[in-house]
C-alpha positions in Angstrom: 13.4 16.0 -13.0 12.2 15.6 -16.5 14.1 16.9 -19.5 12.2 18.2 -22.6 8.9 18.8 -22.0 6.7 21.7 -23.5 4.0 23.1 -21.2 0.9 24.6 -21.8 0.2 28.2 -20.6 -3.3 27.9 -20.0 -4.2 24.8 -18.8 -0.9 23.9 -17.4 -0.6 20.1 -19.0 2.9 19.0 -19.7 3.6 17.3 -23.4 6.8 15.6 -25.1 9.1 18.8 -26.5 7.6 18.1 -30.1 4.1 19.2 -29.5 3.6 22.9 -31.3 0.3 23.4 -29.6 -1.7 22.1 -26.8 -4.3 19.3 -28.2 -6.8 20.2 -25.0 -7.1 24.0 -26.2 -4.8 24.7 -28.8 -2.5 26.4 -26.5 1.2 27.4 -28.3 3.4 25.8 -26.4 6.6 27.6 -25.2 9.1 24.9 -23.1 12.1 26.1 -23.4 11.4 29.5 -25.3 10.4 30.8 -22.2 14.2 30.7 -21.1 15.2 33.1 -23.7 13.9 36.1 -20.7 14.6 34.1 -17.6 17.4 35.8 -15.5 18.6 32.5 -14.0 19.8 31.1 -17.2 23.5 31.5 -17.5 23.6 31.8 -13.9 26.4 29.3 -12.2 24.7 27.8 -8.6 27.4 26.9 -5.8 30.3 27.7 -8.3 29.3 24.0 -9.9 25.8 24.2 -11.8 25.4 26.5 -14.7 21.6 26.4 -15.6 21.4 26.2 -19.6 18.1 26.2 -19.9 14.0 25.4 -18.9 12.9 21.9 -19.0 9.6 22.7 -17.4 7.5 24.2 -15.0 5.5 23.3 -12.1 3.0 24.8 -9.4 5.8 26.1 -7.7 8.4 26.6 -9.8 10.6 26.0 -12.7 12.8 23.1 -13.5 16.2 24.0 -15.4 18.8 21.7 -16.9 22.2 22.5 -15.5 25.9 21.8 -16.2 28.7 21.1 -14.3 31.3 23.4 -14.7 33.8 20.7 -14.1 32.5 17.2 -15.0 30.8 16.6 -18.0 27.6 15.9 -16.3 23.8 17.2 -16.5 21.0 17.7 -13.6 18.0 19.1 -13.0 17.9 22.3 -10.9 14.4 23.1 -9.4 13.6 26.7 -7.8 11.3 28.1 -6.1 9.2 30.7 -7.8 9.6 34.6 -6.5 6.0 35.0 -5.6 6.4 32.2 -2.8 9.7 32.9 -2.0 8.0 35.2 0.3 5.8 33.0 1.8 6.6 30.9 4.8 4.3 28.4 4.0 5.7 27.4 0.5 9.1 28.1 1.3 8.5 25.1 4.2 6.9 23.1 1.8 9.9 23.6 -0.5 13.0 22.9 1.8 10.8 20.2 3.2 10.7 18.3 -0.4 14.4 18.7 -0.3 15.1 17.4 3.0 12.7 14.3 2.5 14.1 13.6 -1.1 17.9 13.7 0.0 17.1 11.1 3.2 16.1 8.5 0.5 18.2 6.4 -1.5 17.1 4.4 -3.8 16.8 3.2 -7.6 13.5 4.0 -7.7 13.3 7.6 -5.6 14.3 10.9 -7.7 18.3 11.7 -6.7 19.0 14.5 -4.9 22.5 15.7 -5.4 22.3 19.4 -3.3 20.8 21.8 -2.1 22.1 25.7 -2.9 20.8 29.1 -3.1 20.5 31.0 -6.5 22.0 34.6 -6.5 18.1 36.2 -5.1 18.5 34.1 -2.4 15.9 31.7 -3.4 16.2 27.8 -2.4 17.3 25.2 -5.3 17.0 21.7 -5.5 19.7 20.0 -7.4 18.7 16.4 -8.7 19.6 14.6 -11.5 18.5 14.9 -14.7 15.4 12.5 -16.1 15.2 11.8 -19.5 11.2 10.1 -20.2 8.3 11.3 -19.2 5.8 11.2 -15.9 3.4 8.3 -16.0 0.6 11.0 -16.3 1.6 12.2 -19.4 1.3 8.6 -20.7 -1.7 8.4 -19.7 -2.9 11.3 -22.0 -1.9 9.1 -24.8 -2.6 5.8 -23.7 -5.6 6.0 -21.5 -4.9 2.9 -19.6 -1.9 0.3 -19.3 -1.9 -3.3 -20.1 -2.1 -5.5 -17.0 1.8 -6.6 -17.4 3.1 -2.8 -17.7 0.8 -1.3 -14.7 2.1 -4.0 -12.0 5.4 -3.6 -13.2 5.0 0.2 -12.8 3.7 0.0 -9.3 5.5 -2.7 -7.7 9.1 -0.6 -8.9 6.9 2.8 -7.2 6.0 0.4 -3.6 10.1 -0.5 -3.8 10.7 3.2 -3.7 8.1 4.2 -1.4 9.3 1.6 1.5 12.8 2.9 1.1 11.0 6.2 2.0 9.3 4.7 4.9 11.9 2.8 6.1 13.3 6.4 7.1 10.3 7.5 8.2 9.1 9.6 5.3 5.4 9.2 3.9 5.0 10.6 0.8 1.4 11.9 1.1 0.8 12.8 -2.6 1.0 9.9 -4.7 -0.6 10.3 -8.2 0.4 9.4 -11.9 1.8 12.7 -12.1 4.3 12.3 -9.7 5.9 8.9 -10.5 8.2 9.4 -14.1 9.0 6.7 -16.3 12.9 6.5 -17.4 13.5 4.1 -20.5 15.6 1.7 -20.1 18.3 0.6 -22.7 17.2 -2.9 -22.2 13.5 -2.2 -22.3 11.1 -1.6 -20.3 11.1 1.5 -17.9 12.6 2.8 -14.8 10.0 4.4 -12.2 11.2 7.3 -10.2 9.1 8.2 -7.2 9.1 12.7 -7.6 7.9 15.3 -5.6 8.2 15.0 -1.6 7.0 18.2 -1.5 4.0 17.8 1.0 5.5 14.8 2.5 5.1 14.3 6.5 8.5 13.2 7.9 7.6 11.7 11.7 10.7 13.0 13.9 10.0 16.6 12.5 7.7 19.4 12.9 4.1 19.0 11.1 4.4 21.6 8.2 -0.1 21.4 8.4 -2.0 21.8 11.0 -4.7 18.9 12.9 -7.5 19.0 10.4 -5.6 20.2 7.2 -6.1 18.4 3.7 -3.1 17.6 2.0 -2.8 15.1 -1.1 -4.4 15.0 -4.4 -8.3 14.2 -3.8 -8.6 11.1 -6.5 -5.7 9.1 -5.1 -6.2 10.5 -1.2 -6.2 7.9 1.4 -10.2 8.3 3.4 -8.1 9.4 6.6 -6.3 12.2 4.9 -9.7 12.9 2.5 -11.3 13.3 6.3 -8.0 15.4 8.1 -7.7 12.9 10.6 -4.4 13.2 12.3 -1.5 10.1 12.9 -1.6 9.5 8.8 1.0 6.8 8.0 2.4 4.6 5.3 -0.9 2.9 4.9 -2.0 6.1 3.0 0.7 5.9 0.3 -0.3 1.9 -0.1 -4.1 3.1 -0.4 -2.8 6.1 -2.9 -0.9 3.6 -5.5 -4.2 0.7 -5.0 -5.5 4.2 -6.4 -2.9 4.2 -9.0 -2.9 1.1 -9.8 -6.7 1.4 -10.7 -6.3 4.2 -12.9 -3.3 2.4 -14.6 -5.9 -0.6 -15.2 -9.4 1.1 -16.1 -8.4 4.0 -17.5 -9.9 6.3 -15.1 -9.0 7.1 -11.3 -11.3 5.3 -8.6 -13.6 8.3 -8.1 -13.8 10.0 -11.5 -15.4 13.8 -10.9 -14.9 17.7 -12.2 -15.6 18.8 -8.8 -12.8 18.0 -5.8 -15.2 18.9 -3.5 -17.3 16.1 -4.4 -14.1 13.9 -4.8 -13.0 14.9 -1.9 -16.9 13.7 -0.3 -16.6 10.2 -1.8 -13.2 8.9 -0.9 -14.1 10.1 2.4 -17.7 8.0 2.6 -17.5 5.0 0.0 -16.0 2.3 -0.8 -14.0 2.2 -4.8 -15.9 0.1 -7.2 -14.0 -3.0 -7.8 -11.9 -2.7 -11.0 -13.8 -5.7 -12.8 -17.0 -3.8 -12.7 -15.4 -1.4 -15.2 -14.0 -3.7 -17.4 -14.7 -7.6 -16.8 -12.1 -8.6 -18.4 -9.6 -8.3 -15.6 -8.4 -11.1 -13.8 -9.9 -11.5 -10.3 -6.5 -11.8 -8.8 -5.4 -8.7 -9.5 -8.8 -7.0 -8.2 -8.7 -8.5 -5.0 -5.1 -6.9 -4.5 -6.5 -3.3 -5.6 -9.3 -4.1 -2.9 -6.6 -4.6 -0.5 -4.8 -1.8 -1.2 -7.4 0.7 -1.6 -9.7 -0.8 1.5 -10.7 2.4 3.7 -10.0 1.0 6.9 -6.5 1.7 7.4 -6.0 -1.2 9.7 -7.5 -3.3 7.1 -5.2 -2.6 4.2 -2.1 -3.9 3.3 0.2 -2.9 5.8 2.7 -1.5 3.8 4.1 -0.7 0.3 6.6 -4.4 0.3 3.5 -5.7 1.4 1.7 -4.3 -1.8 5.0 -5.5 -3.6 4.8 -9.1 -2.8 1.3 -9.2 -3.9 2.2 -7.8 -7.4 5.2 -9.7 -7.1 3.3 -13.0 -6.9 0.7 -12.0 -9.3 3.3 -11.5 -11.9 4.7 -15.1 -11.3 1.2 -16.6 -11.2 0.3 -15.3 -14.1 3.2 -15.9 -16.1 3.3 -19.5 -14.9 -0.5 -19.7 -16.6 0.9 -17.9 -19.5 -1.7 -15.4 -19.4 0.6 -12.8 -19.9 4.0 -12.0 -20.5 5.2 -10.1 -17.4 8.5 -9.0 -16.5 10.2 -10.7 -14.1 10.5 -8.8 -11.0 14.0 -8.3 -9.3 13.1 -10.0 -6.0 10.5 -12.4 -4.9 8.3 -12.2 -1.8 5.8 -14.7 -0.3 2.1 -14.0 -1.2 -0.2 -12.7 2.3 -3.6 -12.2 2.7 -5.2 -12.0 -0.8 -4.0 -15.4 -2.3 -4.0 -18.6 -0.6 -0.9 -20.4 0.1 -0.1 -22.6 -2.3 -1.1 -26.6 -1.3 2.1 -28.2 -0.3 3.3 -31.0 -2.4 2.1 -34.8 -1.4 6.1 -36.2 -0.8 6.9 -38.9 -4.3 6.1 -42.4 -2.9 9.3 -44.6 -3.1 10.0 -47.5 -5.2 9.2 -50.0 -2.1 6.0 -48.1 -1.2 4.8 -48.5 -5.0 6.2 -52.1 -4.5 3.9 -53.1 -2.1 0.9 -51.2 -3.7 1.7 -52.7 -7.0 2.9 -56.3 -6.4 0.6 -59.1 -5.5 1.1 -60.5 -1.3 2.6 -63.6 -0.9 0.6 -66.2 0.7 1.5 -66.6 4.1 1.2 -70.0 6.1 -1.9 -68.9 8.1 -3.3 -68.0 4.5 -2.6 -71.8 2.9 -3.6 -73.6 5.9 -7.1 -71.7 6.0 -7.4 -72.8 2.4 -7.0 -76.4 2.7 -9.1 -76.2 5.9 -12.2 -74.8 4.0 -11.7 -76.7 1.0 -11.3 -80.0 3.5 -14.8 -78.7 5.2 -16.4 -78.3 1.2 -15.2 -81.7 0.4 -16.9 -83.6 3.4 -20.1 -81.3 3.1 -20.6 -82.2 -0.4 -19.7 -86.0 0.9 -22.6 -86.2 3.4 -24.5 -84.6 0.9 -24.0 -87.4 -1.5 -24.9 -90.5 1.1 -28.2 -88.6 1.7 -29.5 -88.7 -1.4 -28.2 -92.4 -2.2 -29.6 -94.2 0.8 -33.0 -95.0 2.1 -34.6 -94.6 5.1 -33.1 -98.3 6.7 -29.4 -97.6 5.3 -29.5 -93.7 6.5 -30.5 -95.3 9.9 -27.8 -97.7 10.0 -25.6 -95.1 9.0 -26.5 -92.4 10.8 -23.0 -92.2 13.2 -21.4 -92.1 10.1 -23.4 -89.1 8.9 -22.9 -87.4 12.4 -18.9 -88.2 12.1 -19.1 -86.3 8.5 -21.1 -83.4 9.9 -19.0 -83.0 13.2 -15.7 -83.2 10.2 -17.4 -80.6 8.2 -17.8 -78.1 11.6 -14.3 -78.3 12.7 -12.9 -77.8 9.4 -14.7 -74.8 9.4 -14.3 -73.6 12.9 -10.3 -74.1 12.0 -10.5 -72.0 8.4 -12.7 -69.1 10.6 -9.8 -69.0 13.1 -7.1 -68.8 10.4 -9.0 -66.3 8.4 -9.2 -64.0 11.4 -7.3 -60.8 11.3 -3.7 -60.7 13.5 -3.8 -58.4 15.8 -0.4 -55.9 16.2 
């Protein structure tokens, strides 16, 4: 859970804990002086966690920082709000997010330390304690991300998301808001998967019914958009291809006031392809978006490492070209499906194979003896030749076996440099 964040009353946006008044509708903002009338602060959960104060407030609930009473440590405490206490539905939804969260552990997954009651009887989730802000706040400010941040930011969300998979958790309601960006004292951020609270765990009951809509409409997988039942892991790929978009336009994939109509056209089309809203972005990275985000869920990448490794080789690609500088990821997977395989390398040739390409053949015997044999057959032709043209009719008569002996010469010597020049066979 976050720490320091000032919330709107009205319209319910979150904002850094230095914001006076809403900039959306000039909202005061209370954070944490709401705490001054909340009966839970001072309260000690478990005999360990002594809530302090309010670091924020969601649909369901507030978040409070607490203290150990022992160890000089800080979480996050979330609780249930009293109207749904009372209401089986949300109270399901509640100790489901629990449940799901504490199954997954991983550098990238929100930490859940316990789970304990408050005095009223209400659940509470004991975490520990964020310090940054959720990606969606950032994208108040910022709009968009550049290329190098928003596939850093995703791949680190797919590494979390297959840990939940891997035990059989699919997190259902992936969306800017619910990933949170921890700075890092080395740079760079640390992204924490939050908020398993409509999650669908396969070995336990269904908390929704066949036909029920769960999810947030502009990152919603088409299947869950439609209700169809056996939704898997491939609709938390499709929901961060959704992301991912967002992080690199500016805007989500289907962009509308109305969720009803949102809800209509991730159902029924197809996302527009990210370099039809801005160009300028490489066509690499928009055929993994397509993957991600392609409607048929047998179609799509089949899972979030799968996602990964594209990012993953994206990253390396590109900062191989030096067309950005991205951060290098912590593991390395081999490309599928959206980039060829790279050519493999033609072996070096070795020093004797560049001999014989480079150094003259030495003349064999077959070679010489051809030579002299044609040269031999030249010689006598151009003989003959002579006597002809220096003799008259009575000496070429009188000479005529000699001319015949010189001809027959001529044809054997070059029968015999024919033969020679003949290729060997093996």
């Amino acid at each position: 859970m976050l720490a320091g964040v000032a919330r709107c009353s009205a319209c319910g946006s979150e904002y850094p804990p230095d914001y006076n008044v809403c900039p959306k509708d000039g909202t005061p903002l209370g954070g944490r002086a709401a705490a001054d009338d909340d009966p839970l602060v001072g309260e000690v959960l478990a005999g360990s966690f002594c809530i302090v104060g309010v670091v924020g407030e969601g649909g369901m609930g507030r978040v409070y920082e607490a203290e150990h009473v022992r160890l000089p440590r800080r979480f996050a405490v979330k609780v249930i709000a009293e109207q749904f206490a009372r209401h089986q539905e949300a109270m399901g939804r509640f100790e489901r997010e629990a449940q799901a969260a504490a199954r997954v552990h991983h550098p990238n997954v929100l930490d859940v330390v316990d789970v304990v009651r408050a005095k009223d009887g209400r659940p509470c989730i004991v975490t520990e304690l964020l310090e940054g802000e959720e990606l969606g706040m950032m994208l108040e400010r910022t709009r968009r991300l550049p290329i190098a941040e928003a596939v850093d930011v995703v791949r680190q969300a797919c590494l979390g998301l297959a840990a939940a998979h891997a035990e059989g958790i699919v997190h259902r309601d992936l969306k800017p808001s619910n990933l949170f960006l921890c700075k890092r004292r080395e740079g760079g951020h640390l992204v924490k998967v939050l908020d398993f609270g409509v999650a669908k765990v396969t070995d336990g009951a269904a908390l929704t019914r066949a036909g029920t809509v769960v999810g947030t409409p502009a990152y919603m997988a088409p299947e869950q958009a439609r209700g169809l039942p056996g939704v898997d892991a491939r609709a938390d790929v499709y929901a961060m291809g959704a992301v991912l978009h967002h992080l690199l336009t500016g805007r989500p994939p289907f962009d509308d006031d109305e969720p009803a109509r949102i809800l209509m056209r991730v159902a029924t089309e197809r996302a527009a392809p990210i370099r039809r809203v801005d160009p300028a972005l490489p066509e690499e990275l928009e055929l993994i978006v397509a993957g991600a985000m392609e409607p048929d869920p047998a179609r799509r990448f089949a899972s979030a490492m799968e996602l990964e490794s594209q990012l993953v080789a994206f990253a390396a690609d590109a900062a191989h070209a030096g067309r950005a500088s991205l951060p290098q990821p912590a593991a390395t997977h081999s490309p599928t499906l959206v980039d060829p395989l790279p050519p493999v390398p033609a072996a070096p040739a070795s020093p004797l194979a560049v001999a014989r390409v480079s150094a003259p053949a030495a003349p064999t015997t077959a070679s010489l003896a051809g030579t002299v044999a044609a040269a031999t057959a030249a010689a006598l032709a151009a003989l003959g030749a002579v006597i002809v043209l220096v003799s008259d009719r009575r000496q070429l008569d009188d000479a005529r076996w000699v001319i015949v002996a010189v001809l027959a010469s001529v044809v054997a010597a070059a029968v015999v440099a024919l033969v020679l020049a003949l290729p060997k066979r093996a």
